[in-house]
C-alpha positions, -999 to 999 in steps of 0.1 A, spaced: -593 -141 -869 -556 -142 -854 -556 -152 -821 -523 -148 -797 -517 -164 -763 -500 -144 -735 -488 -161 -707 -509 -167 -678 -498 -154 -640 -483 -186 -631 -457 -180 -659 -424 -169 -642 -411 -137 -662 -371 -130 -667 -370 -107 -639 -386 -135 -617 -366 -166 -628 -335 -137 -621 -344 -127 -584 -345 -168 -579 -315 -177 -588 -294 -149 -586 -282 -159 -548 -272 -196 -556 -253 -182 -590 -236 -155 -574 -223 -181 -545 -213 -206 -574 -192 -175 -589 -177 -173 -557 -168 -209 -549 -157 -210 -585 -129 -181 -580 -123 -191 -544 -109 -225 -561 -90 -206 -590 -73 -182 -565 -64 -211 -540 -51 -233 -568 -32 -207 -580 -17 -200 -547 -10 -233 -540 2 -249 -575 40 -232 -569 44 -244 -535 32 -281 -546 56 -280 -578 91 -297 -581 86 -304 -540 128 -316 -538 129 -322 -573 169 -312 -578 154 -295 -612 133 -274 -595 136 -234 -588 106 -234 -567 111 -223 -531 106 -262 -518 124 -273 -549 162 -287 -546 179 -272 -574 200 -251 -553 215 -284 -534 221 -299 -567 235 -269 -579 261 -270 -549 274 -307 -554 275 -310 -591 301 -273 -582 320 -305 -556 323 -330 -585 290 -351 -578 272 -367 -604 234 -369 -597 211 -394 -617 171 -385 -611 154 -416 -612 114 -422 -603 109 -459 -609 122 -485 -578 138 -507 -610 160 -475 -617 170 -465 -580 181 -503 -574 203 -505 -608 217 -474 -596 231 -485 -562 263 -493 -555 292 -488 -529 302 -452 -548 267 -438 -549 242 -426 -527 207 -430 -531 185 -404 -516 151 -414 -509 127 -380 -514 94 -396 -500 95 -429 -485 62 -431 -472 49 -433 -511 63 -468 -512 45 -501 -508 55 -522 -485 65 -547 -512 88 -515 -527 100 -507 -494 113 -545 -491 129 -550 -519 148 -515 -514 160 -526 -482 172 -560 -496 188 -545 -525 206 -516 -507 217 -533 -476 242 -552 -493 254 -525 -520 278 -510 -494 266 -476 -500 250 -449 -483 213 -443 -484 195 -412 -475 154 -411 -460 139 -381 -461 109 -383 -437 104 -420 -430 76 -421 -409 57 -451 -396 47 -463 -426 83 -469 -440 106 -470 -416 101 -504 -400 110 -522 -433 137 -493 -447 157 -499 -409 145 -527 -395 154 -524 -355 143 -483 -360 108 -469 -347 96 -434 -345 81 -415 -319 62 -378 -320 68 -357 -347 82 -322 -339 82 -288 -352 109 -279 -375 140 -256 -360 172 -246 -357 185 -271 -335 229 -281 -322 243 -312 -336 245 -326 -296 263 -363 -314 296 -371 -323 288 -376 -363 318 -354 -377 292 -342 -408 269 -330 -380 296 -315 -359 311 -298 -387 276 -285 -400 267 -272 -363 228 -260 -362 206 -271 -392 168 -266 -395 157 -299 -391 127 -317 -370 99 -338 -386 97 -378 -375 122 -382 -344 136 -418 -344 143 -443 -315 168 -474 -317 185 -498 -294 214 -500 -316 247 -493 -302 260 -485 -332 239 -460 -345 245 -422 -343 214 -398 -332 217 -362 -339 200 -330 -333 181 -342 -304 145 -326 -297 137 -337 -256 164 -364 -257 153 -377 -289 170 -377 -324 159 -360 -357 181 -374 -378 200 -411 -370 226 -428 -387 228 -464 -385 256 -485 -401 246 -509 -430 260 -541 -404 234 -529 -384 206 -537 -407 222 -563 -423 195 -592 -426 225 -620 -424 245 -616 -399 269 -645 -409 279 -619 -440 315 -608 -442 315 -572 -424 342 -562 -444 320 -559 -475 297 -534 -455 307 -500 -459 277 -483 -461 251 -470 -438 216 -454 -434 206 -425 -429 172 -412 -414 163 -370 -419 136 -364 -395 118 -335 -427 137 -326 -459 135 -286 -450 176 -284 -450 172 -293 -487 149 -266 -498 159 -237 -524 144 -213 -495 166 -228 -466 198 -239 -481 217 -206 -468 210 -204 -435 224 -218 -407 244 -250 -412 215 -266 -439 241 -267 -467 271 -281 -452 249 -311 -436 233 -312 -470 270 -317 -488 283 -340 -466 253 -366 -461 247 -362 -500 284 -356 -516 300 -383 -495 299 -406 -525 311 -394 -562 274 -403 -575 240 -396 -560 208 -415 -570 179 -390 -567 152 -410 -561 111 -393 -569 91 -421 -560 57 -423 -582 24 -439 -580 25 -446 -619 58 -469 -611 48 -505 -626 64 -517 -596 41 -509 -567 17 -535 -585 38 -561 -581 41 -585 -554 13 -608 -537 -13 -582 -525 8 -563 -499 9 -534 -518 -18 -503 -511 -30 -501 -548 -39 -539 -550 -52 -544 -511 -83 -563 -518 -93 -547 -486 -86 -513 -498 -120 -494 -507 -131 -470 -531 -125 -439 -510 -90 -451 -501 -82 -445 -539 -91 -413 -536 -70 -385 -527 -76 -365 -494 -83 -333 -510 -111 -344 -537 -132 -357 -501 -126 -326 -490 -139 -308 -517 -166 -331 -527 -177 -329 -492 -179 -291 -495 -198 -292 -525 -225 -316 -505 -224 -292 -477 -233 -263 -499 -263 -282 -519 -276 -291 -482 -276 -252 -475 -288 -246 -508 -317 -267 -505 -327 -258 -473 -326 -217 -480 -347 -226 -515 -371 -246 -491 -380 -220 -463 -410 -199 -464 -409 -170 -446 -444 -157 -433 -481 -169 -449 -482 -176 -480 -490 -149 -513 -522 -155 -533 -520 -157 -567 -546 -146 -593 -563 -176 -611 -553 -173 -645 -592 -181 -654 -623 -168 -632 -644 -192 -619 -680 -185 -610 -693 -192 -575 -722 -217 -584 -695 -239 -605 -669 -239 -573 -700 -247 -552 -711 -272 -572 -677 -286 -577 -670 -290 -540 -706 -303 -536 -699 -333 -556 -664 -332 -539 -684 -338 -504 -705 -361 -520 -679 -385 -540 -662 -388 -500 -697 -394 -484 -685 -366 -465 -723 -352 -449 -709 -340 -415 -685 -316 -435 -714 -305 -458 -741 -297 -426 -709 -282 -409 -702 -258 -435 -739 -246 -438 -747 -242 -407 -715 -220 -401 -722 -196 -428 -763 -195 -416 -749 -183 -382 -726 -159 -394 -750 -147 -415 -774 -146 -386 -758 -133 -366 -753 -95 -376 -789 -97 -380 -801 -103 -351 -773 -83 -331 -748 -108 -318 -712 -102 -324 -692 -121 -345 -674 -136 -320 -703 -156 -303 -715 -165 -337 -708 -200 -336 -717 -198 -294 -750 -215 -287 -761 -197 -254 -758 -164 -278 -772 -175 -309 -802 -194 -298 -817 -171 -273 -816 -142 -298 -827 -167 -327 -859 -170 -302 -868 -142 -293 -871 -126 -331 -891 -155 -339 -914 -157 -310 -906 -194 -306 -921 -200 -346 -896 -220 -352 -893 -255 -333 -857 -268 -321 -838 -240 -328 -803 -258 -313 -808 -290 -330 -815 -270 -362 -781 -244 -356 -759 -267 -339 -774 -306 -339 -754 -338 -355 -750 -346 -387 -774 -356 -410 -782 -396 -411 -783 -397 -451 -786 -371 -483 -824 -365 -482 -819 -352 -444 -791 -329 -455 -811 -313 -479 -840 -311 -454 -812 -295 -431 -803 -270 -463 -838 -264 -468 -849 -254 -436 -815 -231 -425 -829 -212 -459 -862 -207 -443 -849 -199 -413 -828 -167 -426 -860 -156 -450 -880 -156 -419 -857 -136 -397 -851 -113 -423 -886 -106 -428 -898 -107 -392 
């Protein structure tokens, strides 16, 4: 004999594991292409960023292009070692990201090209830079970028006229140093002669012939902003001023921002884990927790009473009374056991005798009409319909026994 199981009804079919789980896959599909599209949107905005070999629109190639055509040599470097080897009184070493740098980096830079009698270049040096890159220098607010008049004496800023600049806006007590393209009185970009900053001021002057300067934002240099208004002739003359230009990529894998004793960010023994981590992975990660919170809590909601389900055996009645019988009796639980039998005797009773379902369980309605069937047979009807519970198991089975008499009686009466 060849026997085959089918699957109970507690067994979730294809069509039900589908309808479960076809909202939370169809809003993975979606968070999954929203990624693709916005990393595809983003990845040729974010590639070559003033890299001078880059065609993107906020690559540099185009200002490369221009003073290699003036007879400028340009040298990409992206280790500190290779910028500082590079310096020299007939160079210029343009900085592309300051911030990157560690403060150890930063000092050492400023040691090394202080004294080459060169020109050096910082493209956005905010707070975290430019303390140490031009000592004596601060910032204040940072402003929108804009076209904005030369309003200084500089003769490459006066001969450039209006540039898009803005960014980081510098503030000095130098006499000495130049501020240009002003935004409410202050300066977006500030030139400051290397005697300046010179960390000895006992040195010979005479071998100084270098300065720094300080670009509030980098836009001039972009392949998207190099024609218009003066962005290419300030570009040429702050970068072609010398016969060779360093251009200097900084880079977290340079060996050197792990030197030094602990004052750099990637060794800070009190950096913590989620200072490691990029800004845009916490954003993300927290977006994913958000939508497994939302996830959860739309799988956990139950909307209206709950849907029966057939047994996938039947069970008779006498076994589930039994069963909960020796339920009741395992918790010594007599009160629950009269409870239950003298509510069903009284709705049982009750359409017998004429009461309404609703006054049932209502002694001034049950009792009277209990009575009056009986003629008063019947001793204690209250105690008997609606008393305490039983002391022990003998009197709940006298209690059982005599609610069964009762309903014979007024059936038969």
């Amino acid at each position: 004999m060849t026997s085959t199981t089918s699957p109970t009804s507690l067994s979730l079919t294809a069509g039900q594991i589908w309808t479960r789980t076809r909202g939370l896959l169809l809003a993975l599909v979606l968070l999954l292409a929203a990624g693709i599209v916005i990393a595809a949107l983003n990845s040729g905005d974010q590639h070559g960023r003033l890299d001078p070999r880059s065609a993107d629109p906020y690559g540099s190639r185009a200002t490369a292009e221009l003073l290699k055509a003036n007879g400028v040599s340009i040298e990409v470097v992206t280790t500190l070692d290779e910028a500082m080897v590079a310096t020299g009184p007939d160079t210029t070493l343009l900085v592309t990201n300051p911030d990157l740098l560690t403060p150890h980096q930063q000092g050492l830079l400023h040691d090394v090209t202080a004294l080459s009698g060169g020109r050096v270049v910082h493209l956005g040096a905010g707070p975290p830079s430019v303390g140490v890159l031009a000592p004596g220098v601060r910032t204040d607010t940072s402003t929108p970028v804009s076209a904005r008049a030369p309003q200084c004496s500089l003769p490459a800023a006066d001969r450039a006229g209006k540039v898009d600049i803005g960014g980081d806006r510098y503030l000095t007590d130098s006499p000495n140093a130049d501020g240009c393209y002003l935004s409410d009185g202050v300066p977006t970009l500030l030139r400051i002669p290397a005697t300046a900053t010179d960390p000895d001021p006992g040195t010979d002057p005479d071998t100084h012939t270098g300065d720094t300067v300080l670009l509030g934002s980098p836009d001039l240099l972009y392949n998207d902003r190099l024609d218009k208004q003066g962005n290419a002739s300030l570009a040429l003359q702050l970068l072609g001023s010398r016969p060779h230009l360093v251009w200097y990529l900084p880079s977290l894998s340079d060996a050197s921002a792990s030197d030094g004793s602990g004052d750099n960010r990637g060794n800070d023994s009190s950096s913590g884990f989620f200072d490691l981590i990029p800004s845009g992975w916490l954003w993300g990660a927290f977006q994913l927790l958000l939508a497994a919170v939302l996830a959860a809590v739309w799988r956990a909601r139950r909307l209206g009473p709950l849907v029966a389900e057939r047994l996938p055996v039947a069970i008779r009645a006498s076994e589930s009374a039994e069963g909960r019988a020796r339920l009741y009796r395992k918790a010594n639980a007599r009160d629950h056991a009269a409870s239950a039998l003298r509510s069903a005797a009284r709705e049982r009773l009750a359409p017998l005798l004429g009461v309404s379902p609703a006054e049932a369980h209502t002694p001034e309605a049950l009792v009277p009409a209990v009575a009056a069937q009986l003629a008063d047979t019947v001793p204690d009807l209250r105690t008997l319909l609606f008393g305490p519970a039983p002391a022990d198991d003998a009197a709940l089975i006298r209690l059982a026994d005599r609610l069964d008499a009762l309903e014979r009686e007024v059936r038969t009466s």
